[in-house]
N, C-alpha and C positions, 0 to 999 in steps of 0.2 A: 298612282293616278287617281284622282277625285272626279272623275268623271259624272254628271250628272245623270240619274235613271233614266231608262228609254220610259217613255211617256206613254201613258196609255193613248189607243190608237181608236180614234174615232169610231162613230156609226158608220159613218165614208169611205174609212179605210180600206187597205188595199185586200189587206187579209179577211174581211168582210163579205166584200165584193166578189172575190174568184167564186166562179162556177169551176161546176167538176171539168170541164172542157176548157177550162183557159181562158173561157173571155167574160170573165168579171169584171175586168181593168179598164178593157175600151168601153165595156158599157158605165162605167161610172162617169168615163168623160165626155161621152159621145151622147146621152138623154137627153138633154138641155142644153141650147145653146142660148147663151147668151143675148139680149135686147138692150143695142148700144142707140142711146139716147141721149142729146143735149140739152141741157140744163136751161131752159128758155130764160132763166134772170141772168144768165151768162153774158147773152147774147151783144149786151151792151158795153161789157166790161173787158172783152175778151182782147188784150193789148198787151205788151212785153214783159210787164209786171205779172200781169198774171199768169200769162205762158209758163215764168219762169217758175211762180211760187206751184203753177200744178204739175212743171216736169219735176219737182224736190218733192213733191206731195208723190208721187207716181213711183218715180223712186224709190221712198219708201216703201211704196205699199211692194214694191218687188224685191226687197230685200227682205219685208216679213212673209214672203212665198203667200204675198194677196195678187197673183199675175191674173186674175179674171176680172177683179175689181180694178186693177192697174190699168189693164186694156180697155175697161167701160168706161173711166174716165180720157183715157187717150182717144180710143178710135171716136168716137163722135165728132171731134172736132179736128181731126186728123187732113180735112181736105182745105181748111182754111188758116189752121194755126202752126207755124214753124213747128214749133217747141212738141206740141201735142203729135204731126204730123211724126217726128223725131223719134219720139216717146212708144207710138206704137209700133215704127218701123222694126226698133230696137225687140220688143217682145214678142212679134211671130219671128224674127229672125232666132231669137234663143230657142222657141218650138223649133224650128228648120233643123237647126242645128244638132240640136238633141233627139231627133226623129230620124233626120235624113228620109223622109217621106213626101214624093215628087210632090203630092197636089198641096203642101205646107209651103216646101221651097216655092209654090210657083205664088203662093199668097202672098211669104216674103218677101216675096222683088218686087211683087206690086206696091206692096205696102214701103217698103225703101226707094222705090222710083218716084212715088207719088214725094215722101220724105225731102229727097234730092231736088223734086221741083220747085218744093217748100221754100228751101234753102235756097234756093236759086235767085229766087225774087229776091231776097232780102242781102242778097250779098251787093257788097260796090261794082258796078259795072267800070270797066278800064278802055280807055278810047284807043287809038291808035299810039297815041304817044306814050298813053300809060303802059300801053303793054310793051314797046319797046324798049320803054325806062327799066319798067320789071326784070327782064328778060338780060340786060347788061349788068342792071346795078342791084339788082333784088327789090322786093316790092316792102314798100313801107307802109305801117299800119297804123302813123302815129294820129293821124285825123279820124279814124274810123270811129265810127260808131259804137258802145256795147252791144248794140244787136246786130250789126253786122260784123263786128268778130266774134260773137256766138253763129252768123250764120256761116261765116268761113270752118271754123272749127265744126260744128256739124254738119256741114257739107262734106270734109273727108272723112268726117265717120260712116256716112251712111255711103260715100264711094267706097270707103274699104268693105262694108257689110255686104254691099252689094257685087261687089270683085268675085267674096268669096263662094255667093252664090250660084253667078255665073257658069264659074267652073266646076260645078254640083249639079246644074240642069242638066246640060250634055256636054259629048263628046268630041264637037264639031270644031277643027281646026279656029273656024269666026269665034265660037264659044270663049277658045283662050284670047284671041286677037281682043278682042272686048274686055274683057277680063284684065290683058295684060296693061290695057289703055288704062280702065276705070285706077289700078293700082299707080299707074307711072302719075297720073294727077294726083291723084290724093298724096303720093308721096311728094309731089312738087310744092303742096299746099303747105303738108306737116313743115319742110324745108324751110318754107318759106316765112312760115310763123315762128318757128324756133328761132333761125336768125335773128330777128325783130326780136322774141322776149328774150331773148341772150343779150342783145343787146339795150334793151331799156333796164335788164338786171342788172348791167355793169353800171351803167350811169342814173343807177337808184331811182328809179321812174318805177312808183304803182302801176300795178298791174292787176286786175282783175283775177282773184284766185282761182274759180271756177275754167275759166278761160284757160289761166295758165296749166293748172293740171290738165286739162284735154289734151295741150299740148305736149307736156312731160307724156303725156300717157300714149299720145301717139309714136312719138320718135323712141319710147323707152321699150315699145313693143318691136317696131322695126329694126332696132339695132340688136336687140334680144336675138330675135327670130333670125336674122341673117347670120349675123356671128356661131351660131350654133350647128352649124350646115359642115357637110363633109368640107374636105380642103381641097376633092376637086370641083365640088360645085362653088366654090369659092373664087377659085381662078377666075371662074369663069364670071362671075358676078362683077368679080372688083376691075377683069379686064375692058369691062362694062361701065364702071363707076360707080358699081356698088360695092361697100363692103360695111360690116355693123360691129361697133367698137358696145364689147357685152358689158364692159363698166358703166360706162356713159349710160347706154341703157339700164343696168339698174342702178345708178345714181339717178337717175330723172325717175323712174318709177317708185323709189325710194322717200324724194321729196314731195312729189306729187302724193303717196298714201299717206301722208303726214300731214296735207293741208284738209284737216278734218273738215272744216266749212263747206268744201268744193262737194257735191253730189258725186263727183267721178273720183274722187280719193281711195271709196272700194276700190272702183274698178283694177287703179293702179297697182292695188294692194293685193289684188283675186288672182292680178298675172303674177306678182311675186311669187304670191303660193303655189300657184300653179308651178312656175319656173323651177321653183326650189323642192316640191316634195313631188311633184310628180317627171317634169324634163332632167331636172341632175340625179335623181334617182334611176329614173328609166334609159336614157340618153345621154349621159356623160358628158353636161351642158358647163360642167363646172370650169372649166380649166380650157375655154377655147377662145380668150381675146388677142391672144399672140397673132392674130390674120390679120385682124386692124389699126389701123394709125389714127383713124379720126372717125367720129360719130356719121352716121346717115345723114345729119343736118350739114355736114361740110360737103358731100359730094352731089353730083349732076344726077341726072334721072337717066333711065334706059336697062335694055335689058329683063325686063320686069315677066316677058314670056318664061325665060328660063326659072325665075324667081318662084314665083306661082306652082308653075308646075311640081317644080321639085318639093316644095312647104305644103302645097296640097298633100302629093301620094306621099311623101316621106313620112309628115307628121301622123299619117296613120297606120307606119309600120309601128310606131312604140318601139321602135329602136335602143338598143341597150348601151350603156355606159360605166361608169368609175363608181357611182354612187358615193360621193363624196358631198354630205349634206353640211350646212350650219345649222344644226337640230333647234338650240339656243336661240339664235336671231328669230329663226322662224316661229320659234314659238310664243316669242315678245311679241312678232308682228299680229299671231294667230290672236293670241288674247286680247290684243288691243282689237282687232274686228270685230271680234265678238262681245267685250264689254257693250259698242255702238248699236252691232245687227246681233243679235244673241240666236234668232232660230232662223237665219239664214243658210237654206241646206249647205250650199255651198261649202261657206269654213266650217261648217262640222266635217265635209267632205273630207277636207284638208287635214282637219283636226284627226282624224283616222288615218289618212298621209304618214301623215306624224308618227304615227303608233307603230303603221308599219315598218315605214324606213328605222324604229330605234328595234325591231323583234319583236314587240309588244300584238300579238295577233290576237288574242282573246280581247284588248282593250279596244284594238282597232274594228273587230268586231262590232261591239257595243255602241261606238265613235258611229259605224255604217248605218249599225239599223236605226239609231236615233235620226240622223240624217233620215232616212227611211218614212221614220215617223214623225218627221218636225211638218214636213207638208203634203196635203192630197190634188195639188192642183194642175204639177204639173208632171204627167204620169212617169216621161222619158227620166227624169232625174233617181226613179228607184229602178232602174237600167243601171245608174251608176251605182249604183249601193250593192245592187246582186254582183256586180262583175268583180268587185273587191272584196267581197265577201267570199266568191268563189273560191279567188287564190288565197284566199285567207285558211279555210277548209283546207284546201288541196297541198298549203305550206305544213298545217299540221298531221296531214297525212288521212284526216276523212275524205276519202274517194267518194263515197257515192253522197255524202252531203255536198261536196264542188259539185259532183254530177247533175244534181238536184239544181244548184243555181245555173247553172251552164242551159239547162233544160227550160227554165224560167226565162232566160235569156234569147233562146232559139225563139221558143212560142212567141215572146212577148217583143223584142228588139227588131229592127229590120236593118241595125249595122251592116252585119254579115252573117250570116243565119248558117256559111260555110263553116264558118270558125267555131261558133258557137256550140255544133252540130258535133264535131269535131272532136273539138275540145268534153263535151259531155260522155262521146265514148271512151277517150282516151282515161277518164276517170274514172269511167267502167274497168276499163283492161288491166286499170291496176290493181284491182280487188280480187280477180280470175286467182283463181287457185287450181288442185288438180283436177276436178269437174271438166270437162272441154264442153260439155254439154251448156253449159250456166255461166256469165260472166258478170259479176256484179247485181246476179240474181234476175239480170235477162236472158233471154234463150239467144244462146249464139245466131242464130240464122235472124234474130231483130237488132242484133249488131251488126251484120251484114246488111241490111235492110239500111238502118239509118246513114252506116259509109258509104253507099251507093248511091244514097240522094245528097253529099256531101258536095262532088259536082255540078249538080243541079242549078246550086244557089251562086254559085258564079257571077261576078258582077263588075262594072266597070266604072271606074270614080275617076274625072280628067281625062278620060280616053286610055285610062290606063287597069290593067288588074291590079289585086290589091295583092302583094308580094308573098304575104302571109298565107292570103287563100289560095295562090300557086300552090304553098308550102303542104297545108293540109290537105287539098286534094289529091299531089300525088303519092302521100301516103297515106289516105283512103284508097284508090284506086291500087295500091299495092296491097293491101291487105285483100280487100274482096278477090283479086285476083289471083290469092296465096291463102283462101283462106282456110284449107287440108292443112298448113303445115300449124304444129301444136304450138308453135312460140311465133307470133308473128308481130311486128311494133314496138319491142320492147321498154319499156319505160317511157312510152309515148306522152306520159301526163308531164314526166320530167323534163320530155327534151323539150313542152311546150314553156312551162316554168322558166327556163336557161333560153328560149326564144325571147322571153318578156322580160328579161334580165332580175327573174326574182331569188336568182341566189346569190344577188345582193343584201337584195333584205334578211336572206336564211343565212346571211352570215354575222349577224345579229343576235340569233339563236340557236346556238349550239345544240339542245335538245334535237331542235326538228331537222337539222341538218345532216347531225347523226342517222336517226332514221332515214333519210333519202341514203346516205351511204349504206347502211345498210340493205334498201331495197334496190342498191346498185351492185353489191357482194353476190344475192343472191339469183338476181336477174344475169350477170358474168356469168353464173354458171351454167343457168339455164341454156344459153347462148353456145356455149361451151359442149353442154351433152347432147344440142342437136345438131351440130354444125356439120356433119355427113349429108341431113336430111335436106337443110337449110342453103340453099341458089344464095342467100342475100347473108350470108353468114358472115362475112368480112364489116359487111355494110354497119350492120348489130353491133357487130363486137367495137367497132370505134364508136360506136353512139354512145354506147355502154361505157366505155374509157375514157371518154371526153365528161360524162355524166359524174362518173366516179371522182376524174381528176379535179372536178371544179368543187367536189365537196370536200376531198384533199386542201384544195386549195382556202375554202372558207374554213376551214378547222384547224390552219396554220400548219399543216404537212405539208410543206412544200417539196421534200422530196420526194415523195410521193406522189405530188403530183405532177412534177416534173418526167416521172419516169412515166406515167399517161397518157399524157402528153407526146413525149416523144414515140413512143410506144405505135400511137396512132399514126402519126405523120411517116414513119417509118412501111405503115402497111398501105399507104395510099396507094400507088400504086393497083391494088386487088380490090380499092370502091368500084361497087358499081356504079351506085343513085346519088348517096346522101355524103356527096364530095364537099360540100358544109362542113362536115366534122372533120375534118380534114384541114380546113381555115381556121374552124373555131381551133385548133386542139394550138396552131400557130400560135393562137393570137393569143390565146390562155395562157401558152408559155413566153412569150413576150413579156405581159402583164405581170409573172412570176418573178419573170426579173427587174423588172420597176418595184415589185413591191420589195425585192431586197436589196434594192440599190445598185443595182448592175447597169446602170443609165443606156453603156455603148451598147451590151446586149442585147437590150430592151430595146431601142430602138434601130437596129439591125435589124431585128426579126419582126417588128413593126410594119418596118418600111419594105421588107420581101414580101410581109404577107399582103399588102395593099397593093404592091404592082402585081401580085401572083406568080411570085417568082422563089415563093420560100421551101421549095424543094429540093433546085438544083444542087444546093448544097448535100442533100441524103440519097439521093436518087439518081445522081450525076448517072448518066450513061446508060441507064436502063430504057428512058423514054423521053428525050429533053427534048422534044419539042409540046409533051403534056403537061412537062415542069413548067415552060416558059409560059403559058397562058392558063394560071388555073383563074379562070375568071367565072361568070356566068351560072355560077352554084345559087341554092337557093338561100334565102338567109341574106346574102351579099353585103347587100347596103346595111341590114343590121351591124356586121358583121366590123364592115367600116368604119361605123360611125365609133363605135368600139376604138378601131385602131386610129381615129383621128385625137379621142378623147387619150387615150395613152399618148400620142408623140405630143400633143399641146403639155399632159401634166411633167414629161420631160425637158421639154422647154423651156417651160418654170422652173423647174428643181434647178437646170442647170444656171438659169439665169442668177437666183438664190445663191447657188456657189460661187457665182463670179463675185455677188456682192462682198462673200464674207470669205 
């Protein structure tokens, strides 16, 4: 890898700035605010041509991570000029996003509602007959104006921006109702725009590039994002008239990063990366268009509550998958973005992606902190650097430097301050040695301390908890409450690892994979010599053999870890808590037998473990009415989206066989 040097870091910089106490960061961005002023020779000139040449100018300036300069030309003219009005909607909305901090979101929606009224003026207004015609026959665009189908086209942008904020402010049943509206428009609009450039593409009619990739860009994100959803939130979609055909979407997103000209060509190209090095690595995105017959642009609208809901909280389980990448393709597309934007945090982001998904953890390193250091403006973006860097650390087995980012992350993020929280002990606990007094060189009773306030930070996104911080709080709240017994948590940093699906990646790198089995040999034992002392001792020993078998499994011992596997599912029965390892050790063996081609096996033990039925076969008689509903564990939805990503790649294979 030729990776370019990490760049010396500013007077600004981050590492600069920290005080001993943590808040170096907010005060670098929080001294000076900004004085947004309008350009008084403007005043006269300020008409569609030039809307259009300062949102490409703006543009810019935010792909070279100039977002304060970006906003100073936007926001001033933001209450009179579409384009401008658009332009800044879009960049507190990336603050929103990247903060998740109420009094931001509540700037965002101002600033995208004002957006949205922008757009509003400027769009064709439809009289009675017009919309009737729409409404039977689809709405045609062939009279329209170029500024009113740039105002159509961002008008559903800034309804989608705005949906997503929606259900970020609160909880409130209205919250989704609004939410579910703003989304079922904008999807009518995308709909309705695609049909018309589907249809002037076929009958060779120019089209306006710019324009057209908005379009590509919207329908190649919604057919994306739905098609990737379990199979029974699907049912339920398409019983609706939704369903997202995942080709189609990346075919349109494909052509649209291609039309270099268009301003929105990144964008197209930012979901690709994203799709491919972060969702088919983490979520098993790869191998799930078998649900669909036809693109988003062919079906009716509705349903859109369920839609929302589910793509809100699911998307921030980080749900686990096949990891099944095109390293290749991605990396043509990676280089080609960055030829155009060269220090645009972002595809450096990606570009560390990259490194990861091939094993490369010391290059991915390097990949992060240049990102890190390519910009100081917008603080939330080195939140993403430390979170990859953490598991980057913790994949090579330095505990207490993950611990270090994880601690960075707590202080400085306001994701989840649970997880974070969490997460930094658990990287402590791996370092514990025979001291009981000392754990990663803190004193035991400050690791009790910090899994006590582990509940605390508890929080609610869509009305709903976030699945993960279920996960870690009740084992924080098992710990403190066991905290006399000498082994408590076992391999807590690993089973968080195998939550985020990173022995995907560690199976990439045999060195460090090795070591986790190893620190699984010896941790079995330990489980082992206290398990008289130990109430949760069953619980342990299947965490520990599900941990074991999956690094069996990434080092090509498959018998091995076949016998792990069963191993556990055999002792279910005597879980008390963590009846998760219990599905995972299912689903792992399932997966075992996809990867050696046992297709009917594979998907046998697939489809018991998604109705929660994959017991009665071992445990017949003992307790079948515990067999028949192993539901409601935690983990779950990870757990499934796993087991949808397996029955879709069998699917395939079989389809494959029929062909040849």
């Amino acid at each position: 890898m030729s990776d370019a040097p990490v760049p010396e870091r500013s007077d600004t910089d981050v590492s600069d700035v920290q005080s001993a106490d943590g808040d170096g960061i907010e005060e670098e961005f929080e001294d000076a605010l900004p004085v947004f002023q309008r350009d008084p020779e403007k005043e006269e000139l300020m008409d569609d041509v030039t809307g259009l040449k300062d949102m490409a100018n703006i543009f810019k300036m935010v792909m070279a991570n100039k977002y304060m300069e970006a906003e100073a030309l936007a926001k001033p003219w933001a209450d009179s000029c579409m384009y401008h009005s658009v332009c800044n909607g879009v960049i507190v909305f990336l603050r929103a996003i990247f903060s998740l901090e109420r009094d931001i979101i509540e700037e965002a929606t101002a600033a995208l509602t004002q957006a949205l009224g922008r757009c509003d003026l400027r769009r064709r207004k439809l009289g009675i007959v017009g919309s009737l015609s729409g409404m039977m026959f689809g709405r045609q665009f062939d009279d329209y104006s170029p500024a009113e189908l740039q105002a159509e086209i961002m008008y559903a942008e800034c309804d989608l921006l705005l949906s997503m904020l929606t259900f970020l402010q609160d909880e409130s049943l209205t919250s989704f109702i609004k939410g579910a509206l703003r989304i079922r428009n904008c999807f009518g609009t995308y709909k309705e725009l695609y049909a018309w450039l589907d249809t002037c593409e076929r009958n060779g009619i120019e089209i306006d590039s710019d324009f057209a990739t908005g379009v590509r860009l919207g329908i190649g994100c919604f057919n994306v994002v739905i098609s990737v959803l379990p199979g029974r939130v699907l049912k339920l979609l398409e019983f609706v008239g939704f369903s997202g055909d995942r080709d189609l979407g990346l075919h349109e997103l494909t052509v649209g990063s291609e039309s270099h000209s268009s301003i929105r060509a990144p964008m197209c190209a930012g979901f690709l990366l994203a799709y491919h090095t972060v969702m088919t690595s983490s979520m098993g995105y790869e191998v799930m268009q078998q649900h669909t017959t036809a693109g988003l642009g062919k079906y009716n609208t509705g349903g859109m509550l369920v839609f929302i809901s589910t793509l809100i909280i699911d998307k921030l389980q980080a749900s686990a998958g096949l990891g099944e990448v095109d390293v290749d393709m991605v990396e043509e597309l990676l280089q080609s973005q960055l030829e155009q934007h060269p220090t645009f945090v972002l595809f450096h982001y990606f570009k560390g992606r990259v490194q990861l998904i091939r094993g490369n953890f010391d290059n991915a390193m390097v990949c992060f902190q240049y990102a890190e250091c390519v910009q100081t403006q917008l603080k939330q973006a080195y939140h993403l650097c430390w979170w990859e860097q953490m598991w980057c650390q913790g994949f090579k087995s330095n505990w207490l430097d993950a611990a270090s980012f994880a601690d960075k992350l707590y202080t400085h993020s306001k994701w989840s301050k649970s997880a974070f929280l969490y997460l930094k002990v658990s990287w402590l606990l791996m370092s514990r040695d025979g001291d009981t007094s000392q754990i990663g060189g803190v004193a035991k009773e400050d690791i009790v301390k910090m899994l006590r306030l582990v509940p605390s930070y508890k929080q609610r996104i869509a009305g709903k908890s976030l699945p993960l911080e279920k996960f870690v709080i009740a084992k924080a709240e098992r710990y403190v409450n066991n905290e006399k017994l000498k082994l408590c948590l076992p391999l807590s940093a690993l089973e968080m690892v195998y939550a985020w699906n990173g022995f995907v990646l560690l199976a990439h790198n045999r060195t460090c994979l090795q070591d986790f089995l190893t620190c699984a040999w010896l941790e079995l034992a330990k489980v082992e010599d206290g398990k008289d002392q130990n109430p949760y001792y069953c619980d342990d020993w299947c965490v520990v053999k599900v941990l074991q078998g999956v690094c069996f499994s990434g080092l090509g011992r498959l018998d091995e870890a076949i016998s792990c596997f069963t191993s556990v599912i055999e002792r279910a029965q005597d879980v008390q808590h963590d009846h998760y390892a219990v599905a995972a050790a299912s689903l792992e063996l399932g997966l075992l037998h996809l990867k050696a081609g046992r297709l009917m096996e594979a998907e046998q033990i697939l489809e018991k473990t998604k109705a929660g039925k994959f017991l009665e076969d071992t445990v017949a008689g003992t307790n079948l009415e515990k067999t028949k509903d192993y539901k409601g564990y935690h983990l779950e939805s990870r757990i499934h989206f796993r087991i949808h990503s397996g029955l879709c790649k069998i699917a395939q294979l079989k389809k494959e066989q029929m062909r040849t």
